[in-house]
C-alpha positions as CSV (number, residue, x, y, z in Angstrom):
1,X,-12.7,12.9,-11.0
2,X,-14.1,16.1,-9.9
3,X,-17.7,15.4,-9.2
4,X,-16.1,12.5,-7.0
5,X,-14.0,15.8,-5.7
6,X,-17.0,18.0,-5.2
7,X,-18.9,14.9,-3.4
8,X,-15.9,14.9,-1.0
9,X,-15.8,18.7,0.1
10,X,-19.5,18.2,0.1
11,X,-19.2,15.4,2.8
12,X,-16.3,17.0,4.6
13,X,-18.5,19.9,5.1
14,X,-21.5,18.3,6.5
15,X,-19.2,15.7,8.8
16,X,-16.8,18.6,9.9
17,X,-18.5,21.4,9.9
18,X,-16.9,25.2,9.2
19,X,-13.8,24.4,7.3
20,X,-11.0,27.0,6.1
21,X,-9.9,26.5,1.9
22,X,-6.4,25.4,3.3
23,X,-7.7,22.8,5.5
24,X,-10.2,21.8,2.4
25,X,-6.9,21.7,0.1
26,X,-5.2,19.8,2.4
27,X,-8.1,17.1,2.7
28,X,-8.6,17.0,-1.4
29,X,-4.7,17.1,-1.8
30,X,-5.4,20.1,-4.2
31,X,-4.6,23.8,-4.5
32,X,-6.3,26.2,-2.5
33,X,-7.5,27.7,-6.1
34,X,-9.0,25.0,-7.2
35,X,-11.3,24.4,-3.9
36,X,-12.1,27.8,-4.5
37,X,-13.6,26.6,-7.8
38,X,-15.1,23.6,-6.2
39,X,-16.9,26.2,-3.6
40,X,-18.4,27.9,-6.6
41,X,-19.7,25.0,-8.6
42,X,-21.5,23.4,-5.1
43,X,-22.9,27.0,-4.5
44,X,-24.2,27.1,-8.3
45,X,-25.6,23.9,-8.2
46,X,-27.7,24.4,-5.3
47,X,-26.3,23.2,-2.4
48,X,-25.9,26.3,0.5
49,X,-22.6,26.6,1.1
50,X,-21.4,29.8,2.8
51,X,-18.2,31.6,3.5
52,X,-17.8,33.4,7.0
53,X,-15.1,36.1,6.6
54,X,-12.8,37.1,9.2
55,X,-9.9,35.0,10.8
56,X,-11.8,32.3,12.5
57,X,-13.8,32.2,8.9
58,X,-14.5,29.4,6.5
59,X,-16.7,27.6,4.6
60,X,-19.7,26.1,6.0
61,X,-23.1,24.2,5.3
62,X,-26.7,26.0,6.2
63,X,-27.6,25.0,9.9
64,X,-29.5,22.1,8.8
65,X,-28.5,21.2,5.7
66,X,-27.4,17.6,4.7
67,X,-27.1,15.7,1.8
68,X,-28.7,12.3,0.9
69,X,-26.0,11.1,-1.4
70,X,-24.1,8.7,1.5
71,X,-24.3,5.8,0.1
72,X,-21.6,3.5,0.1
73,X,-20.2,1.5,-3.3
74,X,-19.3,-1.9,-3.1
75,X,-16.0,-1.5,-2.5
76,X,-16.5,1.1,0.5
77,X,-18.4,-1.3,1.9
78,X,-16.0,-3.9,2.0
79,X,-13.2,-2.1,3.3
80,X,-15.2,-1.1,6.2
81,X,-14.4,-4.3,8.0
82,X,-10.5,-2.8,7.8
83,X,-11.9,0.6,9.4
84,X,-9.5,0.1,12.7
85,X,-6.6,-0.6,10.4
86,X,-5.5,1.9,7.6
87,X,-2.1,0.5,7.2
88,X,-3.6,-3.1,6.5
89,X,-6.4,-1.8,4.2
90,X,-3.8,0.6,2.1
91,X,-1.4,-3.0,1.7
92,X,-5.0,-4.6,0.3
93,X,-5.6,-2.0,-1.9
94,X,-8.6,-0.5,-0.1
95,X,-7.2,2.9,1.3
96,X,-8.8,5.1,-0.6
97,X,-12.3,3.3,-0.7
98,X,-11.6,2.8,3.5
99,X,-10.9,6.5,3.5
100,X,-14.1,7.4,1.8
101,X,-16.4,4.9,3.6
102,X,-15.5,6.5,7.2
103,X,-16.5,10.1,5.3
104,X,-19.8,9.0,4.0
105,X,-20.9,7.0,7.3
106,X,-19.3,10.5,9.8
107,X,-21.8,12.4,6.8
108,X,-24.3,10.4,7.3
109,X,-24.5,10.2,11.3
110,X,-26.5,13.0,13.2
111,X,-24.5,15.7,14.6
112,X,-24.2,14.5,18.0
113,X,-22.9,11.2,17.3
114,X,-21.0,12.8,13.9
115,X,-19.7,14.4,17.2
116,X,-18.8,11.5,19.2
117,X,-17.2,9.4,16.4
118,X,-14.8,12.8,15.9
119,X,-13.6,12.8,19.6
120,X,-13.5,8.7,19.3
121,X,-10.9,8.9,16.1
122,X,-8.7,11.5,17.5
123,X,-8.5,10.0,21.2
124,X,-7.7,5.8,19.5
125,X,-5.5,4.9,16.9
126,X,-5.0,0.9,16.7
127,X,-1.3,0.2,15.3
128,X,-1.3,-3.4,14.3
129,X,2.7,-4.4,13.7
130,X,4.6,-5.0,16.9
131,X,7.5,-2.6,18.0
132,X,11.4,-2.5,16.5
133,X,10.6,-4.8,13.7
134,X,9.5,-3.4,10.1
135,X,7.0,-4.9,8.6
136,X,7.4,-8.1,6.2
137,X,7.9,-6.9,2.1
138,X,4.6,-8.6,0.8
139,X,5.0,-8.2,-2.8
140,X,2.4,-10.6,-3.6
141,X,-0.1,-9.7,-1.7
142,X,-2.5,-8.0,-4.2
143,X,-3.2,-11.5,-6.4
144,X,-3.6,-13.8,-2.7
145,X,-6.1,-11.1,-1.8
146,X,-7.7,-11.1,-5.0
147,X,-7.7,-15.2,-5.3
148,X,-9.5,-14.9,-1.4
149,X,-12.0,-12.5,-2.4
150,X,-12.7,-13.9,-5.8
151,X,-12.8,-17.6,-4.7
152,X,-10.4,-18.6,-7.3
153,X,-7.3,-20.9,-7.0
154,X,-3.6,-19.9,-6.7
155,X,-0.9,-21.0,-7.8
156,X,2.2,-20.3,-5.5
157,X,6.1,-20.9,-5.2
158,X,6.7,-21.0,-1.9
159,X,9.5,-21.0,0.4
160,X,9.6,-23.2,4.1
161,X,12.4,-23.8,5.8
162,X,13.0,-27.2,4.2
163,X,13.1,-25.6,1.0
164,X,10.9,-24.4,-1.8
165,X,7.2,-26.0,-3.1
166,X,5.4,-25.4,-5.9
167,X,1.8,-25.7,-5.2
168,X,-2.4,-25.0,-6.3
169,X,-4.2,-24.1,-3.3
170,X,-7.8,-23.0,-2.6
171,X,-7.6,-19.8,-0.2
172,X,-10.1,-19.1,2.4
173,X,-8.9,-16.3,4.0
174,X,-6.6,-13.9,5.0
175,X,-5.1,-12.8,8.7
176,X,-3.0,-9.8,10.1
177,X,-1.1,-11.0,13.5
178,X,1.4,-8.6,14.8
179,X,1.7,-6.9,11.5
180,X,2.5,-10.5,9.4
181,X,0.0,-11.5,7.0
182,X,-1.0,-15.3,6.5
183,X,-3.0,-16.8,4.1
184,X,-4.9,-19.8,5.4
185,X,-5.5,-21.8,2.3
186,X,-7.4,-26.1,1.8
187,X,-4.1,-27.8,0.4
188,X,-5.6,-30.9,-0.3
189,X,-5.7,-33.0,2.7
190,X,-5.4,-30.1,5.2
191,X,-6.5,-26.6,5.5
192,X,-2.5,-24.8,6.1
193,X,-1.3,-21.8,6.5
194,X,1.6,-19.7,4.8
195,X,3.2,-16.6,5.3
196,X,2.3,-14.2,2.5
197,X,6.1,-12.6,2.7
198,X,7.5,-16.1,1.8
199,X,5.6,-16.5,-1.2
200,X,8.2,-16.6,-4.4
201,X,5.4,-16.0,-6.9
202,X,1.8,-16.1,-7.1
203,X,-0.6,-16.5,-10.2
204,X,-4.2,-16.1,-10.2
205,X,-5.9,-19.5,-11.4
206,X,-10.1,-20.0,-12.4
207,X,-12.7,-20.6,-10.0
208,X,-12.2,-22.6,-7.2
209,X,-15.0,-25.0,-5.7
210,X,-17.0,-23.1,-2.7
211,X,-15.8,-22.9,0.6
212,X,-15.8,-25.6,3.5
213,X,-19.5,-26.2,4.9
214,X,-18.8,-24.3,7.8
215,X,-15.8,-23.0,7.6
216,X,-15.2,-19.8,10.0
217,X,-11.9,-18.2,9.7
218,X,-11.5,-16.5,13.1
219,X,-12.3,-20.3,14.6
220,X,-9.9,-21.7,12.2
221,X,-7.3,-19.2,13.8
222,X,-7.8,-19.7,17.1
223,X,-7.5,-23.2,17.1
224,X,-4.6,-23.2,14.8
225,X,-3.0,-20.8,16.7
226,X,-3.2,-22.7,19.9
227,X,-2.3,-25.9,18.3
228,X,1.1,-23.8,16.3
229,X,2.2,-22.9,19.9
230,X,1.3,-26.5,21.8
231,X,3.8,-27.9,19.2
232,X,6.1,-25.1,19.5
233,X,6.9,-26.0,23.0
234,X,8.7,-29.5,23.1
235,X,9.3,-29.5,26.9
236,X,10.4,-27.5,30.1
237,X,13.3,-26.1,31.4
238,X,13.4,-25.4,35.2
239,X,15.1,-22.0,36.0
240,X,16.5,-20.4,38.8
241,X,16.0,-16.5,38.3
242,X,16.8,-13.5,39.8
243,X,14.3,-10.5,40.6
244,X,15.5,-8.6,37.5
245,X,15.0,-12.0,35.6
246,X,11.4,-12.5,36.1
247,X,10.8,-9.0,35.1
248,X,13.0,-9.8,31.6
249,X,10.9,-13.2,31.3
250,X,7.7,-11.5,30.1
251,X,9.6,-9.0,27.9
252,X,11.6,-11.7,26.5
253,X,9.2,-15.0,26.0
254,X,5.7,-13.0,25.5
255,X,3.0,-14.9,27.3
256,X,4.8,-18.1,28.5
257,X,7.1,-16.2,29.9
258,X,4.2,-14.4,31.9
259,X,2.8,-17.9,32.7
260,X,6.0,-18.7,34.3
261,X,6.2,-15.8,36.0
262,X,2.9,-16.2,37.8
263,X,4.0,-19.8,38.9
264,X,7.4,-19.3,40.2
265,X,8.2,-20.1,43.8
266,X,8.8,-18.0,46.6
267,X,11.8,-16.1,46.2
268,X,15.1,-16.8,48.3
269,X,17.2,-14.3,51.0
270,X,18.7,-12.8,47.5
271,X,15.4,-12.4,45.7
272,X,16.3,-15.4,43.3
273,X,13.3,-17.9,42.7
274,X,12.7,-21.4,40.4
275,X,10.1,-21.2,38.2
276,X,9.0,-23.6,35.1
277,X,9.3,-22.3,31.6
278,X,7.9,-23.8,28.6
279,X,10.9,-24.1,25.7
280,X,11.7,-25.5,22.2
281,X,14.3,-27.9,21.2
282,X,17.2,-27.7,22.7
283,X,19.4,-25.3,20.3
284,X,17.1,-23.1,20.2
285,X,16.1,-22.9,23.9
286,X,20.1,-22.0,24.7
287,X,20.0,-19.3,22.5
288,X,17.0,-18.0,23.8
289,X,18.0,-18.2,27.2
290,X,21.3,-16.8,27.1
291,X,19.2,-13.6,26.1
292,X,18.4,-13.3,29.8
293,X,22.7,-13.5,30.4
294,X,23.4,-13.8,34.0
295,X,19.8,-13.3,35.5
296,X,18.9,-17.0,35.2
297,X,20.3,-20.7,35.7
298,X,19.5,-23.6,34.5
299,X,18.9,-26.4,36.8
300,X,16.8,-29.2,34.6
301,X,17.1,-30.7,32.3
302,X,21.0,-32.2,32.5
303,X,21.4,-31.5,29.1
304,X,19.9,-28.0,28.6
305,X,21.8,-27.0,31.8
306,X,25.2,-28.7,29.5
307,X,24.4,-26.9,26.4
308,X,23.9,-23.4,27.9
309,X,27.0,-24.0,30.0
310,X,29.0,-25.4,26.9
311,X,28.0,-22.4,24.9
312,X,28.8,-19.7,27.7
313,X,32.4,-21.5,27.8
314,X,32.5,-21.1,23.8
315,X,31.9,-17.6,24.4
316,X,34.6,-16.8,27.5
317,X,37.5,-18.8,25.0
318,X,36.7,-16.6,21.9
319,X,36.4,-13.4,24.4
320,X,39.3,-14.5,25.9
């Protein structure tokens, strides 16, 4: 543990420059006594680190100095494909390792672009999960992960909206969208894929055969997630919206409601214009478009235009 501790202040050092004990205590989420010890062992065992006194003081390397010992562990490495998301490597287990990658590659850059990739972390911060939501309980994440990067089969208890499977399936992967993890597993006679906070239980099973000839997750995504939201949309409603409306459409329906945007009609003497907008079945199209209350009207088809209207009554008689 400590020469894994004295490696650390050793690479924090040469990446950072001048540091102060407090800042090094902080970083090492140790006392300031016991980097003080840490200082004295690295200075006895050769490597020339100074102390600048004064208030602007600190520890520092020799101009010049830098260590050979970057090299990066098999786990490092693998959570380097994570390095723009901490929050999703720390869920996988790979936090600490993701942490200690970034060190050893800043350590092992020259000084100028040690620099650069500095300025670069402090000025961008990606934030995968989307806005007013918290992020789905994954309980089981840890064996799905393991099962993907293992190649082993899984053995899940799963729950869909027309109730709950049992199932063995042969995982290929694993994909973060808006802060929801999915696994995208070969079922049998199709590749599916399930929402890891839905999963009931999961057990780790033996090896599973290799992968698809060919298979390529981010394709598989894409092209799943096209098809997901072809099917999602069952037909069109046409709208009549006001100006207020068709800025709520976007904010409301994501990108179709964008698309709908771009394609309405030219707006009437009161700034209201029609405009096409994909929607699902019925039920749940009313309760989606009631969200935009009395910015829009439905004009087609008969019976969306009869459900919204039946509901709006439903809600004036229990209003009163």
């Amino acid at each position: 543990m400590r020469a894994d501790r004295l490696l650390t202040t050793l690479l924090l050092l040469q990446s950072r420059g001048r540091l102060t004990a407090p800042e090094l205590a902080a970083e090492l989420e140790v006392s300031v006594r016991t980097v003080y010890r840490d200082i004295e062992a690295l200075a006895a065992s050769g490597v020339p680190v100074y102390a600048d006194r004064g208030p602007a003081g600190g520890y520092r390397l020799l101009d010049g100095y830098r260590t050979r010992l970057t090299g990066l562990t098999g786990e490092e490495a693998d959570s380097l494909a994570l390095a723009g998301m901490p929050g999703a490597a720390a869920e996988l287990g790979l936090g600490a390792e993701l942490a200690t990658a970034q060190l050893k590659l800043r350590a092992a850059l020259p000084a100028a672009l040690g620099e650069r990739a500095r300025q670069v972390a402090e000025r961008f911060h990606l934030d995968a999960p989307g806005w007013f939501r918290d992020a789905d309980p994954v309980p089981f994440l840890a064996p799905v992960a393991q099962a993907v990067w293992e190649g082993r089969w899984l053995r899940v208890h799963y729950r869909r909206w027309a109730g709950e499977i049992r199932r063995e399936l042969h995982p290929l992967g694993l994909v973060l969208k808006g802060g929801i993890w999915y696994l995208v597993a070969d079922a049998g006679e199709h590749i599916r894929t399930y929402r890891v906070s839905r999963l009931l239980e999961a057990e780790v099973l033996g090896p599973a055969p290799e992968r698809p000839e060919g298979f390529d997750l981010a394709d598989h995504w894409t092209r799943a997630a096209r098809g997901l939201e072809s099917s999602r949309y069952r037909g069109e409603a046409r709208l009549r919206v006001s100006a207020r409306g068709r800025t709520l459409l976007p904010m409301q329906f994501g990108a179709v409601g964008a698309r709908a945007v771009r394609g309405a009609g030219p707006p009437d003497a009161d700034g209201w214009a029609e405009l096409t907008l994909p929607v699902e079945s019925t039920p749940v199209a009313v309760t989606d478009l009631l969200r935009l209350g009395t910015e829009a009207e439905v004009l087609d088809p008969p019976e969306l235009r009869a459900a919204v209207a039946a509901a709006v009554a439903e809600l004036a008689r229990r209003y009163g």
